[in-house]
N, C-alpha and C positions, 0 to 999 in steps of 0.2 A: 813568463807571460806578461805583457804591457800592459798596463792601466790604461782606460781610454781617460782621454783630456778631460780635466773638472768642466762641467758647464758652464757655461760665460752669462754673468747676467743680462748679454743682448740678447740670447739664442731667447727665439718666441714658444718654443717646445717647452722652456724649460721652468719651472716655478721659482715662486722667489725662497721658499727657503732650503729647496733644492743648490736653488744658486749662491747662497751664502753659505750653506751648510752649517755644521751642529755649532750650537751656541749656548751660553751657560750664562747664566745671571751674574750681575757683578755685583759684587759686595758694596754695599753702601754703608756710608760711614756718618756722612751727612748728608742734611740737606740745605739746598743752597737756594735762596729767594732773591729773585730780581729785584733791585732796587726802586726799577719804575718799569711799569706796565710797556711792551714792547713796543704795542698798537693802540692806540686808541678803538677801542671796541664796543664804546658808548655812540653808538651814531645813530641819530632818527633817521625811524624807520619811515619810507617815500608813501610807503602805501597809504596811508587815512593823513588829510590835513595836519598841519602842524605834531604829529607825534612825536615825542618825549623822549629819550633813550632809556636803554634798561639803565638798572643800578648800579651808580657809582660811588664805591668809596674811596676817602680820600685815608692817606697812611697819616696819621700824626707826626710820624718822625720826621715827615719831609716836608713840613709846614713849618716857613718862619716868619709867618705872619704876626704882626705884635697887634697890640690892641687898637692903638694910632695910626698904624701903617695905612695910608693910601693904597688901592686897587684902579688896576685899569686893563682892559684885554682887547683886543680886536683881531676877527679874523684877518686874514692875507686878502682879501675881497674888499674890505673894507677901508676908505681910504681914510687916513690919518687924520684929515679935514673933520671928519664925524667923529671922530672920539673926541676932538678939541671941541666939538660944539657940546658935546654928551659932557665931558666936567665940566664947561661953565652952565650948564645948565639949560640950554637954548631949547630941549625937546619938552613940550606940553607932559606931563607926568599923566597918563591916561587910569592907572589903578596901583595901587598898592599893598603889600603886606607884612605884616610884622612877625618876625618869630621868634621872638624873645620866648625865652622860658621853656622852648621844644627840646625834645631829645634830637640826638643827630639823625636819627632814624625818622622820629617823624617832622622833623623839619624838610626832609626831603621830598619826602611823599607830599606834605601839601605843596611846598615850592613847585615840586613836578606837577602837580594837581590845576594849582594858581598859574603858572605858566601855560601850560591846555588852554585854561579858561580863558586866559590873555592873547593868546594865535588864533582860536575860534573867535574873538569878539572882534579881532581883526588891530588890537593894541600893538602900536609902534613902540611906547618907550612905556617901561612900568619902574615903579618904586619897590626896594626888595631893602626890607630893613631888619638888620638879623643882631645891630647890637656892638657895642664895641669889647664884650669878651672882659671886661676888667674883673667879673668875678669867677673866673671860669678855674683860678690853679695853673699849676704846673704848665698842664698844656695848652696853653693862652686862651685867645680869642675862639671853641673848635664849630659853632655856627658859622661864624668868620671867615676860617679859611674852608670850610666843607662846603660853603654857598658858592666862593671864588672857585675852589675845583669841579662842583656838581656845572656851572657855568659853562664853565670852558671847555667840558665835554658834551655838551645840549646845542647839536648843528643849529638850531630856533634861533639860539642866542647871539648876536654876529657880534657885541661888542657889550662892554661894562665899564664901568666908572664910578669912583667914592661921588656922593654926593656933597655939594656944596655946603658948608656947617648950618644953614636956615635950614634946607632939608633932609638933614640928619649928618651929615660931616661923615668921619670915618663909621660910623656907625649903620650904614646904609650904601645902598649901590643902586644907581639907574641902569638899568638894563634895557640894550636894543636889540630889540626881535625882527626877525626873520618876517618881511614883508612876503604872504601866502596869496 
């Protein structure tokens, strides 16, 4: 007697794990972690003014930021003209904060907290000074480069840059937000 034809997983009749049929778990041996996140999945959210993204953290291992190192970012919208005016300094500094001495957890949350309060107040360029990391250890500057990553995934933020040495040098970033 003939078998009728396996299910085709086009047929609309037919389920999906009818259409695969039986399957058996595979042994795992390891596990394998992406080096870097696929998508950016930090993205403010449209709905309430200026909103923040969820939580992002930054890997240590892929920070090679030094203590000295200069920062700069601008989104693809943003023309090159404005981040050349943001390091020499041409934008009025409208508010500022310091996070010396925060853990990386709550460095975040006020930064995300002080960034709100700077897109509600209707602030174009703010001062974000997190320190040059010289006693930080092993893993260098890590307010430093958690501020540069938590940044660049904050849609608010359209561009950054090391501040000029009168206004903190490598120690600090001017930050351009997102005109609401």
């Amino acid at each position: 007697m003939a078998r009728p034809p396996p299910p085709t997983p086009t047929d609309p009749d037919v389920s999906f794990p009818e259409a695969v049929g039986p399957v058996r778990p595979l042994k795992v041996t390891h596990t394998l972690v992406p080096a870097t996140p696929p998508n950016p999945l930090h993205k403010r959210r449209r709905s309430t003014r200026g909103d923040l993204a969820e939580r992002a953290s930054p890997n240590p291992k892929d920070a090679f930021i030094q203590s000295g190192d200069e920062l700069s970012f601008r989104r693809a919208s943003v023309p090159a003209q404005l981040l050349h005016q943001l390091r020499r300094g041409q934008f009025l500094i409208e508010a500022d904060i310091d996070l010396h001495g925060l853990s990386a957890q709550a460095a975040e949350a006020t930064l995300r907290r002080y960034l709100q309060s700077s897109l509600t107040a209707g602030h174009r360029c703010v001062r974000v000074v997190h320190g040059k990391g010289q006693r930080s250890g092993p893993l260098g500057p890590v307010i430093k480069q958690s501020v540069a990553f938590w940044l660049r995934h904050w849609e608010a933020v359209q561009a950054f840059a090391t501040t000029r040495p009168r206004d903190g040098g490598s120690g600090a970033l001017l930050v351009l937000l997102d005109k609401l």
